[in-house]
N, C-alpha and C positions, 0 to 999 in steps of 0.2 A: 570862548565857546569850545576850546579844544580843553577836552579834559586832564587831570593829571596820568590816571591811568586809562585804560583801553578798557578795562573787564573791571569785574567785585572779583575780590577776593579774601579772605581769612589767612593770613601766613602761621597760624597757630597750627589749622588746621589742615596745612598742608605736607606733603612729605618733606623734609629738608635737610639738601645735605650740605657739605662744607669743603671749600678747598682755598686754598691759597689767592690764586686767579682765576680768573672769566676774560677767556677771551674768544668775543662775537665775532665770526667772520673767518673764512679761511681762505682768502687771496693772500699775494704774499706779504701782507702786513699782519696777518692772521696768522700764517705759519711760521712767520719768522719770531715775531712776538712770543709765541708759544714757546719755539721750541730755545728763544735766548731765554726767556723766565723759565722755563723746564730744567735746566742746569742743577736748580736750588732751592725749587718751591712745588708746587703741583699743581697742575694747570686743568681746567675743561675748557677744550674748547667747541662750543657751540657751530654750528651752520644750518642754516635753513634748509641746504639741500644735499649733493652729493659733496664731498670732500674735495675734487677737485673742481666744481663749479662757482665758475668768478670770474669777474671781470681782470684778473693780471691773467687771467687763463688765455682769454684772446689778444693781448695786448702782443703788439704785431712788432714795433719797429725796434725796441731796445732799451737800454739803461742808460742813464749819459753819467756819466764819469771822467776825472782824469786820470789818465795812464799812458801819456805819451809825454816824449820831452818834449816836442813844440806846443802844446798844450801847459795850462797853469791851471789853481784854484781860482785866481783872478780874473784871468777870460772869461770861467765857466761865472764866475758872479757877477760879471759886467753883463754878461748876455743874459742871465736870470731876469736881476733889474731891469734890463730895457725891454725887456718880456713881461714884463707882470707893471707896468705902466706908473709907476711911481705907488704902489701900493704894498711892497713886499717889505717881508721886516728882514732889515740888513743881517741882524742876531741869526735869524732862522737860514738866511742864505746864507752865511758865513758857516752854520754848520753843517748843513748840505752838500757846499763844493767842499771842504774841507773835509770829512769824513767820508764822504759817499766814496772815494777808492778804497778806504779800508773793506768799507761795506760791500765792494764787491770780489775783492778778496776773501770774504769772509764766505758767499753765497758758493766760492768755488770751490772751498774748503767743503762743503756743506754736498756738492755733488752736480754742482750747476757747470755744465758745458758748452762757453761762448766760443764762440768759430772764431778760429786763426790763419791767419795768412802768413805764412816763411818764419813760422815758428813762435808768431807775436800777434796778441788779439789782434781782432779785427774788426775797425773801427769803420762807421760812416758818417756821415753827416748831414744832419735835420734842419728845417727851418729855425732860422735868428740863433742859433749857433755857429760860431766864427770857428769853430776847429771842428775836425772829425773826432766824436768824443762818445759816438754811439756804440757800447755793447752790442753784440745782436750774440741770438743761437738759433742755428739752424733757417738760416738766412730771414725767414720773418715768423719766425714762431719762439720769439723770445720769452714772453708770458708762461706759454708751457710749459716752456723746458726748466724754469723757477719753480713752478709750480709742481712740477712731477718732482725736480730735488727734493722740496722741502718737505712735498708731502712724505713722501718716503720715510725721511728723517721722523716726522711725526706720527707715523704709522708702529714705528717699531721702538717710539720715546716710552721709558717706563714712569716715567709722571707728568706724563700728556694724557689725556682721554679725550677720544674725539666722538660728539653726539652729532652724527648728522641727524636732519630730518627733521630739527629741535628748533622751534621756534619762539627767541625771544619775545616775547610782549610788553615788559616794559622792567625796566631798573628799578630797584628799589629805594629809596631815600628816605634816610631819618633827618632832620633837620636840614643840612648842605653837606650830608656827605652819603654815597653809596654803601651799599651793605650788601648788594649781590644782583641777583635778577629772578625772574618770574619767568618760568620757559613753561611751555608748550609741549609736550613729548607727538610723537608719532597719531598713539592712539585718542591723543584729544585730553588725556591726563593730565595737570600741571607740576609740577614740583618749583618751590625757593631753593636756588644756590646760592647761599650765603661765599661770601668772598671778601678778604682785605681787600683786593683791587677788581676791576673790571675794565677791560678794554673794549671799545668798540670797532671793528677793524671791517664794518659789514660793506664797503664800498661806495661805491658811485650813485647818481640818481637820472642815470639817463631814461628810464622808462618813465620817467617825467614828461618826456614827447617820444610821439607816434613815431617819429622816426630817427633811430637812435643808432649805433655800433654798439650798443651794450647789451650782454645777456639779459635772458626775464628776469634775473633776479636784483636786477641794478634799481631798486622802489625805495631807495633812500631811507632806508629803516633805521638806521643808525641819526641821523640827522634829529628825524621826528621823534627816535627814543629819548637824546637828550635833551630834543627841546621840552617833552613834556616832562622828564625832571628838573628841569631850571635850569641847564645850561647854557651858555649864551651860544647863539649861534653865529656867523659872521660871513659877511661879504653874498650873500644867498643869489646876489643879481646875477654873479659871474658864471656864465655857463658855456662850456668852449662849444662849440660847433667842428667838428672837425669837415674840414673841406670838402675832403673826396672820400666817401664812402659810396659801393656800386650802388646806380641807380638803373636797373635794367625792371623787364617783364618777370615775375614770376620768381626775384633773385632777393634777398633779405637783403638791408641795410649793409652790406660788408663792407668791413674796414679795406679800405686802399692808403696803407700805409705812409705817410710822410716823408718815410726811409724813401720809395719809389722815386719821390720827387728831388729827393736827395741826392738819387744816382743820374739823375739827365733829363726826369721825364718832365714835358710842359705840358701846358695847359691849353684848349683851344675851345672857342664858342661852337657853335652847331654848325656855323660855317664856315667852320675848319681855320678863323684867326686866332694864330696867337696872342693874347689879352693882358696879362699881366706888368707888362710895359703902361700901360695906361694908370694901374691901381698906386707900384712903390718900386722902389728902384733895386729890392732883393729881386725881385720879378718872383716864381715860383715857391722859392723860399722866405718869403715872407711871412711873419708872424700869422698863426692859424686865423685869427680873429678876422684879420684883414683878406686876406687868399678866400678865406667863407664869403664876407661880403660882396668880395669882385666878383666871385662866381653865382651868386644872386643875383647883381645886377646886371651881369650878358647873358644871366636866362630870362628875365626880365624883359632886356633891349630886346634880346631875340625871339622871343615868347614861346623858350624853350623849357623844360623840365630837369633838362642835364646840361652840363658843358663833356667835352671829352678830356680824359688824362691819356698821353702820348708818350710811350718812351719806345717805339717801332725801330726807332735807332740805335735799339742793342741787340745783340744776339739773341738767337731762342736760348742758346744753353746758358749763357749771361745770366739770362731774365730767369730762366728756371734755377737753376745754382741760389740765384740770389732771392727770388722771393718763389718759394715753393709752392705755401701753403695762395697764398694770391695767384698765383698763376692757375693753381689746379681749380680753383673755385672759380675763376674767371671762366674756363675751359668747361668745366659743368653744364655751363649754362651759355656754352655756344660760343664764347669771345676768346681768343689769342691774343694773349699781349704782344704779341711776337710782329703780328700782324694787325693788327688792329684797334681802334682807338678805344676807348673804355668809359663808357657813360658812366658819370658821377655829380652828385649833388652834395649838400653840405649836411650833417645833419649831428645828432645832440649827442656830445665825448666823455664831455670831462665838465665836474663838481670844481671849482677852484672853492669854493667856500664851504661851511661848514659846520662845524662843532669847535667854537674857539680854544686853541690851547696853550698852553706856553711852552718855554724849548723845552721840557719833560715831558710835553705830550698830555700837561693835565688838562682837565677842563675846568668851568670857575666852579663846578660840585665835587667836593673832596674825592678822591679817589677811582672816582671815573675820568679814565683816558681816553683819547681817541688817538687813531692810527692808519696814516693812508689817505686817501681819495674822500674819506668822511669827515677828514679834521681840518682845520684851517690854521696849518703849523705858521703861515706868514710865508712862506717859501714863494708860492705862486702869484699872489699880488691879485693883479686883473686879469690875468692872462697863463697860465703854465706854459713854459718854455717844452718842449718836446724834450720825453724822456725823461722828465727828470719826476715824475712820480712812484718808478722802481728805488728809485734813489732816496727818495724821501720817506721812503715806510722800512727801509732797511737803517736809514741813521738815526728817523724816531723812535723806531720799535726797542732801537737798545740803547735810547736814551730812557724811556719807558722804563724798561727793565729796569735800568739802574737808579730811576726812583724808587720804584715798588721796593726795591731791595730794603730800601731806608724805612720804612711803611710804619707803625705799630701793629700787631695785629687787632682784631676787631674785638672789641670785648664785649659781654652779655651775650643776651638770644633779643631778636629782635618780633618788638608785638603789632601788629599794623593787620589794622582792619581794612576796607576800603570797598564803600559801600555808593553808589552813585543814583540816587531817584529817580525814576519814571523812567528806566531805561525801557525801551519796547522790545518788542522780541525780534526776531532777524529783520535785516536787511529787507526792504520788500523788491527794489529793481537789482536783477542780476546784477551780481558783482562785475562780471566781465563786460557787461556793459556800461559799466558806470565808468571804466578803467578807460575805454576806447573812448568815453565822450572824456573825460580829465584829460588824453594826450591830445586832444585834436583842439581842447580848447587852450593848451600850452602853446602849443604850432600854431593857434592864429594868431593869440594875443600878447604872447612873452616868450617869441622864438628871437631868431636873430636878429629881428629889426623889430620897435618896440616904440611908441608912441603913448604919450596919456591917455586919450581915449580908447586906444588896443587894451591896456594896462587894467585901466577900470572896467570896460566891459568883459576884462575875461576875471576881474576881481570878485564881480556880480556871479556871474555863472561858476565859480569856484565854491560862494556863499552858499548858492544854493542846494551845493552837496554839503553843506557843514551838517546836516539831522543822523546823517550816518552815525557822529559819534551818541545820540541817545540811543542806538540800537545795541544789542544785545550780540556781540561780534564775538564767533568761537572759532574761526575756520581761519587758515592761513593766508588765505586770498583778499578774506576779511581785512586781517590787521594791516596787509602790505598798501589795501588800497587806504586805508586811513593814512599810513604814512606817506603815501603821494598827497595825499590831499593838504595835508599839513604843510607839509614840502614846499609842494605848490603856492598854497599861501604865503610862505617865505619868501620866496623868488618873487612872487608877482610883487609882493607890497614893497620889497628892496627894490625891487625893478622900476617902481613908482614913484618910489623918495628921491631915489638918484637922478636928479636934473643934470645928465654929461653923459657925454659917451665916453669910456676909457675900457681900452682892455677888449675882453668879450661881452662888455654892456654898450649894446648903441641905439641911441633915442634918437628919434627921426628926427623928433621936434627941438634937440639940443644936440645938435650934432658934434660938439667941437669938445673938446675934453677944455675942465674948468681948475686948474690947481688951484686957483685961489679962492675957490667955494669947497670944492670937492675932494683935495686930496687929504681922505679922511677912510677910513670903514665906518659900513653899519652893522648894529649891533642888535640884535634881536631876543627878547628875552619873553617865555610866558606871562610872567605878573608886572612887564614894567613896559611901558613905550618905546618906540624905538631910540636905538644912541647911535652916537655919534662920534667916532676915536680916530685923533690924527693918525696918520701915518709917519715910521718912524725910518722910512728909505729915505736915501741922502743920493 
């Protein structure tokens, strides 16, 4: 019922230009992608909105790398794996902890400035990592400060172009392979970019649910692009929850950093207990997955809406020094960390699954890549280990490249009609409210805690938005909410198949993780059933 393309169009009749790469997205799997293939070929790079707008932009706590001698690749792999719950591909972790220090060498080259202490970065340390291995810049405004480097870099590259405001609709396919994209211009125009390659680097899908840490533009478009060309898509159940994000009056979902809990801060129920002794024996630093659910369940016991985050027992210039950008937005809105406890609930982070690809970043449709928080390199498993997604779009992006490099170019002109029947004319209920009922039916029925009949009755209320695709969609708000929708369907029906809990998937009614049923990925494809593929961690 989801179609192949979004809109009719004539590529005959369209304007079309040509370049080397396409690449969707300008976080920093988006910038960096660009500006490694920008070396040697000519890139567009596309973004729905402003150049700096994305989700690496708020990304708070750091990069995890090694660069100390009591640190190794091996620790950082050991705690990958035990992070991603028997799900991750060894291949893809072995090139992550192994390259991801080049990769941050390389960002510093590039104009990226991580905070040092006595002359030597300055590391901390996150949940289910055994060493201090965190990057930070600018004590938690690490995304940024990536972000402002590379854009720069990209601003003044002479075979970069960068189209903000341009919105992808859908890739093009000749048989199983890419030939470019259908983009959307400003004034509602469309033009084909023909391309050897295309990357999709468009992020995350937290506006999936009502209450997320992720910018508006996090609508999983990359996902939904290559599911409706044939790509397979994988692992969709896995959705992190990040712990503590602010839960106050009048205050947005704001990220409360990991790092925070890193440096001392605990955790306490509404009646001021400390809890986490009860859930796992890291106490605070305990795998995201699991810190989400305990914090569920003493709001729960307590029939509260928040637990508190506590670190009162560091200094004010401590707490300010080390997390700025958290402090001053705590402070906005009436709260001292310095003094005061910090109401926070758990809410929608991180994509661990994706757009399947292999360690080059392909996907199974020729020439389309993915990169970043939209692909499912194998690195994350069930679970992403903290930090380690800076790290993972900086060592696939230039494994990327260095396919492309190998490429053929594309040969002919490509003729594709694509004409869809009885489509109706717009939309009849307000897009925006179609959007608040799709997140609020994610949040009841396939948020962090997840049951068969949750699962089916929000399957049902998911169906009954599928008519959108016979309408007649020209507007950006249009196609984003198509692509939650699809999204959506993803997650819920993987959310359904999977009888176990592992990772960030947990069913009430199968509570106990099953290896010898389940340690496997699902695999999701438009024209086939869902599959089924072991997993190749050890």
């Amino acid at each position: 019922m989801i179609p192949q393309f979004l809109v009719d169009f004539d590529l005959q009749s369209l304007p079309c230009l040509e370049t080397d790469v396409i690449v969707i997205g300008s976080g920093i799997a988006g910038l960096y992608t660009a500006i490694e293939a920008g070396k040697d070929l000519n890139v567009i790079m596309i973004t729905k909105n402003a150049l700096l707008e994305s989700n690496t932009r708020y990304a708070q706590g750091g990069i995890a790398a090694v660069t100390s001698e009591d640190d190794s690749p091996a620790y950082h792999r050991e705690d990958t794996l035990m992070a991603g719950a028997g799900l991750c591909s060894s291949a893809a972790v072995d090139a992550l902890v192994n390259e991801g220090p080049e990769g941050v060498q390389e960002l510093i080259r590039l104009g990226t400035s991580f905070d040092v202490e006595n002359g030597e970065l300055a590391l901390t340390q996150e949940g289910a990592h055994s060493r201090r291995r965190i990057l930070h810049a600018n004590g938690d405004a690490t995304g940024f400060e990536i972000v402002r480097a590379l854009a720069a870099q990209v601003c003044v590259h002479e075979r970069v172009q960068v189209w903000e405001h341009h919105f992808v609709v859908d890739v093009i396919t000749v048989g199983n392979e890419c030939v470019g994209a259908l983009v959307q211009r400003p004034d509602g125009q469309r033009v084909y970019v023909k391309a050897s390659a295309t990357i999709l680097c468009t992020g995350g899908a937290g506006q999936l649910y009502r209450y997320t840490t992720n910018p508006e533009v996090a609508t999983a478009d990359g996902i939904a692009i290559a599911y409706r060309a044939g790509a397979r898509i994988r692992d969709m159940e896995f959705i992190q929850f990040h712990p503590t994000a602010l839960c106050y009056p009048g205050a947005p979902r704001f990220l409360i950093s990991e790092a925070v809990r890193g440096e001392g801060a605990v955790l306490r129920n509404i009646k001021g207990d400390r809890f986490m002794d009860k859930y796992h024996q890291l106490l605070e630093l305990a795998p995201r997955d699991i810190v989400a659910r305990a914090i569920v369940s003493e709001m729960e016991e307590t029939k509260s809406t928040f637990v508190y985050l506590d670190i009162t027992h560091e200094p004010q210039d401590v707490i300010q020094h080390r997390f700025p950008t958290i402090y001053e937005t705590c402070l906005n809105y009436g709260l001292d960390m310095a003094t005061d406890w910090i109401p926070v609930a758990p809410a929608a982070h991180y994509m661990m699954g994706g757009v399947k690809t292999d360690l080059n970043g392909e996907s199974s449709v020729a020439r389309l890549f993915a990169c970043g928080e939209v692909s499912s390199t194998g690195v994350h498993g069930a679970n992403r280990l903290a930090s380690n997604s800076l790290s993972e779009a900086i060592v696939f992006g230039r494994r990327i490249v260095n396919r492309i490099r190998e490429l053929a170019p594309l040969a002919g002109s490509v003729d594709l009609t694509h004409q869809l029947e009885g489509r109706t004319g717009a939309p009849k209920q307000a897009i925006i409210e179609r959007r608040l009922k799709l997140q609020k039916v994610m949040v009841r029925y396939a948020g962090l805690r997840r049951s068969e009949p949750m699962l089916r009755k929000g399957l049902e209320e998911l169906q009954r938005q599928l008519p959108i695709f016979e309408s007649e969609l020209t507007k950006k708000e249009e196609f984003e909410f198509a692509n939650m929708l699809t999204s959506c369907m993803l997650v819920t029906l993987a959310a359904l198949k999977r009888k176990e809990s592992r990772g960030a998937h947990y069913r009430e009614d199968y509570p106990q993780r099953d290896d010898a049923e389940w340690r496997k990925h699902l695999l999701q494809h438009r024209e086939e059933e869902m599959m089924e593929e072991f997993s190749d961690d050890v």
